[in-house]
Biotite code that builds the C-alpha atoms (Angstrom):
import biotite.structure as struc

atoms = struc.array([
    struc.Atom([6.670, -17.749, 13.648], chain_id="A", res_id=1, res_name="UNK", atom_name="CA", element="C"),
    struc.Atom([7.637, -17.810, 10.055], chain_id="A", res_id=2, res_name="UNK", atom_name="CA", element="C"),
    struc.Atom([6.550, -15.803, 7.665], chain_id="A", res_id=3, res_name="UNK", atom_name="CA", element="C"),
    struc.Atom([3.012, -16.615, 6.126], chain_id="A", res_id=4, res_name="UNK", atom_name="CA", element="C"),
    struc.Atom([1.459, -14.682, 3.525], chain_id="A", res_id=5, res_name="UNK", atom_name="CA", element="C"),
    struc.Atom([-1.826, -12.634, 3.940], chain_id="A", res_id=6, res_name="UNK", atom_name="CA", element="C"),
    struc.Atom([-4.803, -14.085, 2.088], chain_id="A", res_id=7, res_name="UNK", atom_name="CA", element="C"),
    struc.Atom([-7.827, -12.286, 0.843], chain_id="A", res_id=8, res_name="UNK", atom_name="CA", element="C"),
    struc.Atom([-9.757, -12.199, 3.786], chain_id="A", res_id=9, res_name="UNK", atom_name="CA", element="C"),
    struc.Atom([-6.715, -10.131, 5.357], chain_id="A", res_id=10, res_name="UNK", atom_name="CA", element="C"),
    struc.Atom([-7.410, -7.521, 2.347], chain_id="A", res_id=11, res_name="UNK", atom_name="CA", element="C"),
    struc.Atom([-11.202, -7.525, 2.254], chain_id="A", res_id=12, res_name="UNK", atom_name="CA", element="C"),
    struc.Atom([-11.773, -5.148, 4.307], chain_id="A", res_id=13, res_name="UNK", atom_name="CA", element="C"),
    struc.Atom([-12.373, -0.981, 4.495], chain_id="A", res_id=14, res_name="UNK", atom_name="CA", element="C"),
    struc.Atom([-8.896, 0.302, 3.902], chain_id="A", res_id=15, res_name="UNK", atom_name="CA", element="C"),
    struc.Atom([-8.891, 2.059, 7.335], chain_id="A", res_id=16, res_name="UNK", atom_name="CA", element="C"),
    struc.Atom([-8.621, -0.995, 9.009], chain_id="A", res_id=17, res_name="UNK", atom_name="CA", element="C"),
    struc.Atom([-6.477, -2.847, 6.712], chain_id="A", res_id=18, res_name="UNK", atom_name="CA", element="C"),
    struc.Atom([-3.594, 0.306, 6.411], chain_id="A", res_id=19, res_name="UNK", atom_name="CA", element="C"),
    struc.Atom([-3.209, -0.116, 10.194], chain_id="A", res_id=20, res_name="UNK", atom_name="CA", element="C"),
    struc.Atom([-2.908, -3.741, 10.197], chain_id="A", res_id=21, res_name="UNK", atom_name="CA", element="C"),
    struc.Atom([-0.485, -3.855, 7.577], chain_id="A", res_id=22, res_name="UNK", atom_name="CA", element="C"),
    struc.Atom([2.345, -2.064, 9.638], chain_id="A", res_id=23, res_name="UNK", atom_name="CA", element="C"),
    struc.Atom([4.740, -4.350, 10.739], chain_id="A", res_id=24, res_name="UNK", atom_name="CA", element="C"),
    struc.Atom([4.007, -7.356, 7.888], chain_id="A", res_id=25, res_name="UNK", atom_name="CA", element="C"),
    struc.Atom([6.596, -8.490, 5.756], chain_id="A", res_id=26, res_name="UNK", atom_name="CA", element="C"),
    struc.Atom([6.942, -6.548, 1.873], chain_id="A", res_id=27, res_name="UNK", atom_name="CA", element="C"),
    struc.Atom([8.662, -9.774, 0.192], chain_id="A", res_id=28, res_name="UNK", atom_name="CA", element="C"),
    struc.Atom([10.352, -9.994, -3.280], chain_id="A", res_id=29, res_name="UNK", atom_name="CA", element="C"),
    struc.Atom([11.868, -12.641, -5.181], chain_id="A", res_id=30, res_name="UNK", atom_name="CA", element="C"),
    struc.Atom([14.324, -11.482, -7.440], chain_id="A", res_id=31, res_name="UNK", atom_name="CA", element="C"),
    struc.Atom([15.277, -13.005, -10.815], chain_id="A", res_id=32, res_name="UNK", atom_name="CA", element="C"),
    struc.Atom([18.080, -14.644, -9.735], chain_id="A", res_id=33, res_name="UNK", atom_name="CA", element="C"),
    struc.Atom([16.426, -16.495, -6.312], chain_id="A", res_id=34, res_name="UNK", atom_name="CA", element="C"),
    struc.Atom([17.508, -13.738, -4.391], chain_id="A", res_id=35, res_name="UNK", atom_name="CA", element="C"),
    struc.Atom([14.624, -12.590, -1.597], chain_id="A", res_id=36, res_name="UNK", atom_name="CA", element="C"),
    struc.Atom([14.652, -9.331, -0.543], chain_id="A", res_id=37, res_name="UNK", atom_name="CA", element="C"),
    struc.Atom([11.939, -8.319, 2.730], chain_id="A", res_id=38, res_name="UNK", atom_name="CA", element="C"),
    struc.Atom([11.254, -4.743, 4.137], chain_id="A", res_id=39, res_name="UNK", atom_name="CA", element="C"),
    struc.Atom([9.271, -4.849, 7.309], chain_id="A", res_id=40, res_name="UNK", atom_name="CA", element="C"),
    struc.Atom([6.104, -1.965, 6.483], chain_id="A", res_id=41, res_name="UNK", atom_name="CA", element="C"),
    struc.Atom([7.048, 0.945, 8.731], chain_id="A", res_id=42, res_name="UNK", atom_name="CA", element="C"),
    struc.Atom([4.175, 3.312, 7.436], chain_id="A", res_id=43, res_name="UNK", atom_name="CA", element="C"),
    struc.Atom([1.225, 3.462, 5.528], chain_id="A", res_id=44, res_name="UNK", atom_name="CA", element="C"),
    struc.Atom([-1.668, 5.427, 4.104], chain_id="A", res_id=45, res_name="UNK", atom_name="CA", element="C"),
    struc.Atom([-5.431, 4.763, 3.453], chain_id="A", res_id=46, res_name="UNK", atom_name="CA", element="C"),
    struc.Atom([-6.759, 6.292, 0.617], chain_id="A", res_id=47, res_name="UNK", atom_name="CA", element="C"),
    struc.Atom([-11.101, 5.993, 0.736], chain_id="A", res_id=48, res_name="UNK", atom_name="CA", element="C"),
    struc.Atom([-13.025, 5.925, -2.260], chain_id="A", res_id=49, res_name="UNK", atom_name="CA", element="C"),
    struc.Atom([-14.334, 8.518, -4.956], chain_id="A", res_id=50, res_name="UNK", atom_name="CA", element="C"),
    struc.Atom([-15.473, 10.973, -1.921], chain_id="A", res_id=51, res_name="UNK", atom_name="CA", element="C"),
    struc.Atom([-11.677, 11.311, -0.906], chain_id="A", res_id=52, res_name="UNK", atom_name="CA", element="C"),
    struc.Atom([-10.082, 13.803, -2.592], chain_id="A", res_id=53, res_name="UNK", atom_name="CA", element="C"),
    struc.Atom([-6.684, 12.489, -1.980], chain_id="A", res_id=54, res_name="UNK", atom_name="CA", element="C"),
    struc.Atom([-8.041, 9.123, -3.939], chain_id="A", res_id=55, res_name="UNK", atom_name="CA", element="C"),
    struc.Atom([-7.099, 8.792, -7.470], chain_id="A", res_id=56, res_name="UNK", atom_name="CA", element="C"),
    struc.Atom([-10.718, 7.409, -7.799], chain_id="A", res_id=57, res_name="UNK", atom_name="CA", element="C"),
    struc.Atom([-11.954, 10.922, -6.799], chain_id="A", res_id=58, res_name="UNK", atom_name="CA", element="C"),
    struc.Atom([-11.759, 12.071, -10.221], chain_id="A", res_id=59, res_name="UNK", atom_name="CA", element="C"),
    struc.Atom([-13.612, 8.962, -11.279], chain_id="A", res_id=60, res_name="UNK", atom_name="CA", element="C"),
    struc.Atom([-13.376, 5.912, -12.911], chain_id="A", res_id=61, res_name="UNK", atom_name="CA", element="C"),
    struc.Atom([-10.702, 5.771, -15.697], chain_id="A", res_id=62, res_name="UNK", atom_name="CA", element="C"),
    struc.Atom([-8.192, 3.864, -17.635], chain_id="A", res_id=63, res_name="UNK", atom_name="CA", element="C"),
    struc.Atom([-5.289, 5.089, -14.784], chain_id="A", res_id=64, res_name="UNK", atom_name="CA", element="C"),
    struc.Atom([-7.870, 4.173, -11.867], chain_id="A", res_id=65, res_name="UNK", atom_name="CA", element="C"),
    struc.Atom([-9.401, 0.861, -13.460], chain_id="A", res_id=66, res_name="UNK", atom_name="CA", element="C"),
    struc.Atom([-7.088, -0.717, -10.350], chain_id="A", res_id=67, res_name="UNK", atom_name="CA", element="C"),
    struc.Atom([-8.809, 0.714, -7.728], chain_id="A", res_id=68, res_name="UNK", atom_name="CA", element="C"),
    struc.Atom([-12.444, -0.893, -8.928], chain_id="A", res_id=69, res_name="UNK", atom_name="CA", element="C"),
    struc.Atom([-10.994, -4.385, -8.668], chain_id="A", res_id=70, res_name="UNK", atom_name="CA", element="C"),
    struc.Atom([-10.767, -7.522, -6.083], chain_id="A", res_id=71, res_name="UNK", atom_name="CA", element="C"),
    struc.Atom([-8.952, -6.361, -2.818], chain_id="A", res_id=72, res_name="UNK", atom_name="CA", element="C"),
    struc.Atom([-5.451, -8.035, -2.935], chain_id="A", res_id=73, res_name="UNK", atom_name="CA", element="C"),
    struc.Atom([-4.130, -5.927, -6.012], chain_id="A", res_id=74, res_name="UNK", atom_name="CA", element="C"),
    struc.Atom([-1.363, -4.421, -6.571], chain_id="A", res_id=75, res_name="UNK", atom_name="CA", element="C"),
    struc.Atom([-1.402, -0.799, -8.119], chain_id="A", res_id=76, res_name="UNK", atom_name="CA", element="C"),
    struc.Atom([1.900, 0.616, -9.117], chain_id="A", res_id=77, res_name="UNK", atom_name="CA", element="C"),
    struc.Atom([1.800, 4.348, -10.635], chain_id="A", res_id=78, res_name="UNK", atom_name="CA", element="C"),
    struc.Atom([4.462, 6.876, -11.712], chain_id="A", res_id=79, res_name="UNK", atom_name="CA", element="C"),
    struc.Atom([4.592, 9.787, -9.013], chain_id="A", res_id=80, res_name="UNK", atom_name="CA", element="C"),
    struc.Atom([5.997, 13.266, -10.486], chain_id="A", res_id=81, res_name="UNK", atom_name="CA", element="C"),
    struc.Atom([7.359, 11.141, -13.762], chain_id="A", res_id=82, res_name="UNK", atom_name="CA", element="C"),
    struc.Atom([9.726, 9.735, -12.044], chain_id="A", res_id=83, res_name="UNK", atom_name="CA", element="C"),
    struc.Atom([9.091, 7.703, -8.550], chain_id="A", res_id=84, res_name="UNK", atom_name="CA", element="C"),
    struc.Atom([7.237, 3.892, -8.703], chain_id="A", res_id=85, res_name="UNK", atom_name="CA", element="C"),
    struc.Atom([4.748, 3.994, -5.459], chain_id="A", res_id=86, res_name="UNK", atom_name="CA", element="C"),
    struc.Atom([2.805, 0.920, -4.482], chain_id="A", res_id=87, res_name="UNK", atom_name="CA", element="C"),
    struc.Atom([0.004, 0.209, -3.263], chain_id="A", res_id=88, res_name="UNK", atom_name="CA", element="C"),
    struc.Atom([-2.766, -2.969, -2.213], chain_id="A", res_id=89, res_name="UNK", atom_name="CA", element="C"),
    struc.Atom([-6.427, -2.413, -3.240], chain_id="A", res_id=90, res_name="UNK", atom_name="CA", element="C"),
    struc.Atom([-8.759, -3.182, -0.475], chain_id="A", res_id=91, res_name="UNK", atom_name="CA", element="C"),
    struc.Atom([-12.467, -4.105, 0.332], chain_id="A", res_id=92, res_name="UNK", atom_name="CA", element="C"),
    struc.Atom([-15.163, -4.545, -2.098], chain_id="A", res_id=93, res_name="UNK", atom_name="CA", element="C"),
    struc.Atom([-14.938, -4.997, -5.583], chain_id="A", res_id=94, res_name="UNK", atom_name="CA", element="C"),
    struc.Atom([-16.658, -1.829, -7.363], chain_id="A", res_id=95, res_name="UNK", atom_name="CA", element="C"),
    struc.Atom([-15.454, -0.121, -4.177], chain_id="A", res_id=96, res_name="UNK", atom_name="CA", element="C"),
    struc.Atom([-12.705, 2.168, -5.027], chain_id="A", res_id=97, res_name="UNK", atom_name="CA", element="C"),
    struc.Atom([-9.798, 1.832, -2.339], chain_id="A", res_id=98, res_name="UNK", atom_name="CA", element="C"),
    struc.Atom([-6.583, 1.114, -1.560], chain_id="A", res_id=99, res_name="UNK", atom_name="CA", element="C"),
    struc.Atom([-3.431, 1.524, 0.845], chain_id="A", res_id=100, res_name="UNK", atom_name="CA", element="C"),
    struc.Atom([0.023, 3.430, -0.214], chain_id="A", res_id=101, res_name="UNK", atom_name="CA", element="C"),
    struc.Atom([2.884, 1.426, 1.363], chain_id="A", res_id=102, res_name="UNK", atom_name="CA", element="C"),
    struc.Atom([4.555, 4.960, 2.322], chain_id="A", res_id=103, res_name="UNK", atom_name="CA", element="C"),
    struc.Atom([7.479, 3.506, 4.141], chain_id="A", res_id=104, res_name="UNK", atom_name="CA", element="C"),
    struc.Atom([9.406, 0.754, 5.409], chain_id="A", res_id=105, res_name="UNK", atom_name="CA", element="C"),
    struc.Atom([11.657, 0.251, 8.493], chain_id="A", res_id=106, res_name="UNK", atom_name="CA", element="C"),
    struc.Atom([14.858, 1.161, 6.288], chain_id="A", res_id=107, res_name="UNK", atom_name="CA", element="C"),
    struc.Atom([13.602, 2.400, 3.440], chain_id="A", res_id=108, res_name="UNK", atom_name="CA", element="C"),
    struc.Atom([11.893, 5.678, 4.570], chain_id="A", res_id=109, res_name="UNK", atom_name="CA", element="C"),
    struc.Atom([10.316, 6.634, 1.648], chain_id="A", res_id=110, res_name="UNK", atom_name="CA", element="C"),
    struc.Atom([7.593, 4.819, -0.857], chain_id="A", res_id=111, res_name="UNK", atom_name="CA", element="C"),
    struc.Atom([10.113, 5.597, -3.784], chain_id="A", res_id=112, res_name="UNK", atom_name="CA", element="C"),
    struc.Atom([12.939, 4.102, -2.386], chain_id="A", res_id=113, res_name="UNK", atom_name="CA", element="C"),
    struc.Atom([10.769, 1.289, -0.785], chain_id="A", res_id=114, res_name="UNK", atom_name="CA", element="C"),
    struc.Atom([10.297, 0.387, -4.442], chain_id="A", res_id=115, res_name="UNK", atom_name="CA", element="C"),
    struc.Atom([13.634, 1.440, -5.706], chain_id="A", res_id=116, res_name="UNK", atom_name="CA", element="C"),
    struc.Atom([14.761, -1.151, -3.235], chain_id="A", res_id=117, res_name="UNK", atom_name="CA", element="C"),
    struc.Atom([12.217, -3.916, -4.111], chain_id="A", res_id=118, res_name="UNK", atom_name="CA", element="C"),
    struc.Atom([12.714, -3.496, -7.827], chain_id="A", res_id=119, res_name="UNK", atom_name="CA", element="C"),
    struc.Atom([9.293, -2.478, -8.214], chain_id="A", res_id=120, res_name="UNK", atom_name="CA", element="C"),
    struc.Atom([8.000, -0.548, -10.817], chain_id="A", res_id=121, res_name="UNK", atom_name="CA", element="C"),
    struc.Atom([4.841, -0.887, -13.705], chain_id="A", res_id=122, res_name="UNK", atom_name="CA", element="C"),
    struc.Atom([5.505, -4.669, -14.079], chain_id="A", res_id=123, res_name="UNK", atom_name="CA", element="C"),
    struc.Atom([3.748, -5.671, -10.949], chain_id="A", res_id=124, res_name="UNK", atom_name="CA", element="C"),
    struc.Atom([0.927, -2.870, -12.002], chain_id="A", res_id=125, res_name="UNK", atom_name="CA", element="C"),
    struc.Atom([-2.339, -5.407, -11.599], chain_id="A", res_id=126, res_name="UNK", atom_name="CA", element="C"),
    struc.Atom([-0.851, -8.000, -10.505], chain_id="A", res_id=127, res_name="UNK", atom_name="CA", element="C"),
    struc.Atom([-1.950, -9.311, -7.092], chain_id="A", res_id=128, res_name="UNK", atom_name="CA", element="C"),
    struc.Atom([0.076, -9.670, -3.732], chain_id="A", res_id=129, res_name="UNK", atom_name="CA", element="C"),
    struc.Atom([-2.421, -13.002, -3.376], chain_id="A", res_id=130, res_name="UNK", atom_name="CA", element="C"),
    struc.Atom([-0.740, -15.123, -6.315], chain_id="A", res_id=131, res_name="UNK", atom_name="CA", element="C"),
    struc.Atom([2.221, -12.942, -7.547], chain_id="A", res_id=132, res_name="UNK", atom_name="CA", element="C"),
    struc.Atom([5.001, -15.523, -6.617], chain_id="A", res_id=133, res_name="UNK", atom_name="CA", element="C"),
    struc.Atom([7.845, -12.282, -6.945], chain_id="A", res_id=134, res_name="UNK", atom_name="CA", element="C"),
    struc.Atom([6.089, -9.527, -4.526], chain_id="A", res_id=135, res_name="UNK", atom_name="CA", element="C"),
    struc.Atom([4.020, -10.513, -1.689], chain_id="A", res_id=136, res_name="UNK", atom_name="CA", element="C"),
    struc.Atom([3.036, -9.382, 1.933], chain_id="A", res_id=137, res_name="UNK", atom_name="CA", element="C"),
    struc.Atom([3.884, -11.738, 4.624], chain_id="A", res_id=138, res_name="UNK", atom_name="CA", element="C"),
    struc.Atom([2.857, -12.054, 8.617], chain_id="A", res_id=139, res_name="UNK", atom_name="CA", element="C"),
    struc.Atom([5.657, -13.459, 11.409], chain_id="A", res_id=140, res_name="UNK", atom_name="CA", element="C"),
    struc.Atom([3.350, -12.068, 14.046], chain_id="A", res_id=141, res_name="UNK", atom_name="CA", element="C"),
    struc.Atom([5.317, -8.846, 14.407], chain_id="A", res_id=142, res_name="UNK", atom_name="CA", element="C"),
    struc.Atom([2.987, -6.434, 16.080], chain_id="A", res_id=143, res_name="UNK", atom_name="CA", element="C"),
    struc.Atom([4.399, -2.890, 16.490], chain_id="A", res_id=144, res_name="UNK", atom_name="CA", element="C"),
    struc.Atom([3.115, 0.017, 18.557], chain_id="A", res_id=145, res_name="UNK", atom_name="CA", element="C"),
    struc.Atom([1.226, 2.992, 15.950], chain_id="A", res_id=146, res_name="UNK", atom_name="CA", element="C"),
    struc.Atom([0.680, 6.416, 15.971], chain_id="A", res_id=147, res_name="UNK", atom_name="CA", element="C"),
    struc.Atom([-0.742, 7.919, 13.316], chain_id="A", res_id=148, res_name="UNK", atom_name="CA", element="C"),
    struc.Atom([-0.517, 11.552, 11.654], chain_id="A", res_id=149, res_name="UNK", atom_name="CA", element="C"),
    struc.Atom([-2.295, 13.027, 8.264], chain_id="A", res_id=150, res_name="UNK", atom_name="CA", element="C"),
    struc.Atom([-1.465, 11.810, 4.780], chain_id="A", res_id=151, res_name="UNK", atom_name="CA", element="C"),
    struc.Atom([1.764, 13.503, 3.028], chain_id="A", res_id=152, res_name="UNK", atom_name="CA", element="C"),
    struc.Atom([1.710, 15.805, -0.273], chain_id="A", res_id=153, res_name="UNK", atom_name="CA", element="C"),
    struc.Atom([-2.118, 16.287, -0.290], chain_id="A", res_id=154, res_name="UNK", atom_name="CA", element="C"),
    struc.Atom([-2.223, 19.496, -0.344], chain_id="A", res_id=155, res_name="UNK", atom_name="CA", element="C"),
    struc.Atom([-4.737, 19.698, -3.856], chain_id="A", res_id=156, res_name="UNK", atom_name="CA", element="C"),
    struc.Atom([-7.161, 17.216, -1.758], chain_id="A", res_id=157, res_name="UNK", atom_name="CA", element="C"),
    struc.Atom([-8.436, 20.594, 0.683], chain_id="A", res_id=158, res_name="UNK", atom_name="CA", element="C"),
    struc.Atom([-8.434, 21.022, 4.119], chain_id="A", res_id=159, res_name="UNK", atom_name="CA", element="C"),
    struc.Atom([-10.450, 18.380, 5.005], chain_id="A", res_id=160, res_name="UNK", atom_name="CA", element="C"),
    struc.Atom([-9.317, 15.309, 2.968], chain_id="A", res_id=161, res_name="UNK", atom_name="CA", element="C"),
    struc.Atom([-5.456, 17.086, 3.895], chain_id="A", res_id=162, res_name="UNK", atom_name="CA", element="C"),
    struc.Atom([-6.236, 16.811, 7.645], chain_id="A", res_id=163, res_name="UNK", atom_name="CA", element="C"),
    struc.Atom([-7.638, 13.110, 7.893], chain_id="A", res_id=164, res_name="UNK", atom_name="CA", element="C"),
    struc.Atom([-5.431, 11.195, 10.459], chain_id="A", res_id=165, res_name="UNK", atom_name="CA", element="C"),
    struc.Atom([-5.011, 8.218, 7.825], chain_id="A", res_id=166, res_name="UNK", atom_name="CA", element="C"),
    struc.Atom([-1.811, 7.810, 7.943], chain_id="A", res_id=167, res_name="UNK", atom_name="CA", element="C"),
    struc.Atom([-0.154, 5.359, 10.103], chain_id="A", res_id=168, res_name="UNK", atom_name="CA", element="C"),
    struc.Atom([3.902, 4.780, 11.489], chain_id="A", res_id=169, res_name="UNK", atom_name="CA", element="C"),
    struc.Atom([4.940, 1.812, 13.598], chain_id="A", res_id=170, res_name="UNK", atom_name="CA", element="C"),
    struc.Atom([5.727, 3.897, 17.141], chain_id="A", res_id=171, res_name="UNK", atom_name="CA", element="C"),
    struc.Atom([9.765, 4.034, 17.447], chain_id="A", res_id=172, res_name="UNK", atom_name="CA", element="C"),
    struc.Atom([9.439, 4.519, 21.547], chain_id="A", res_id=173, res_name="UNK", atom_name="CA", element="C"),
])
């Protein structure tokens, strides 16, 4: 099948159902030049509201974390240690802070060099993966087998938020 892209009613919905559904969909970018670029989404991460530690949103709602408050579909780019673009989609209801980190893609094995690859940085920050016409997610029908394992570099979040199995990998086997 060829590649469609999601619509809202793919994104409208709790995080920890869309972060599993999103592994194996197309990451698509149009370059500058014409050029597309895809990364099939190897691994992601759900990140739940002010109540999660791990979520930005858990320190509440701010300039930096506006993103997270807005229509699902939205794209919310940040600077990781000063240095590393990660992306990620907001999800569910408006007013209802959360999102999904697109941690990793089939070759790119890393959500910095995911967006190293993609070109990706604060540009796309707000943007949404429902109208952007350089950066969208895509569906062939691809369906891969998951596991799933706790988030990565969480550590500050506490044993609880650290432990939550909200992290999920297309299954290799």
């Amino acid at each position: 099948m060829a590649p469609i892209r999601l619509t809202e009613s793919f994104y409208h919905r709790d995080c920890l159902e869309v972060a599993p559904d999103l592994v194996g969909k197309l990451l698509m970018r149009r370059l500058p030049d014409g050029t597309i670029l895809q990364e099939r989404i190897a691994e992601t991460e759900a990140y739940r509201g002010q109540e999660d530690l791990a979520c930005h949103a858990s320190k509440g709602r701010t300039p930096r974390t506006e993103l997270l408050y807005r229509e699902s579909g939205v794209i919310y780019v940040y600077l990781c240690y000063g240095m590393h673009w990660l992306m990620n989609v907001i999800t569910g209801e408006r007013e209802q802070p959360q999102g999904v980190l697109l941690r990793a893609g089939a070759v790119h094995n890393g959500p910095a060099k995911l967006t190293k690859y993609l070109q990706v940085d604060k540009q796309f920050n707000g943007d949404s993966f429902l109208t952007c016409p350089e950066l969208w997610i895509a569906d062939d029908g691809f369906r891969p087998a998951l596991r799933t394992d706790v988030r990565v570099g969480i550590d500050y979040a506490g044993e609880y938020w650290k432990n939550m199995p909200w992290r999920w990998i297309a299954d290799e086997k």
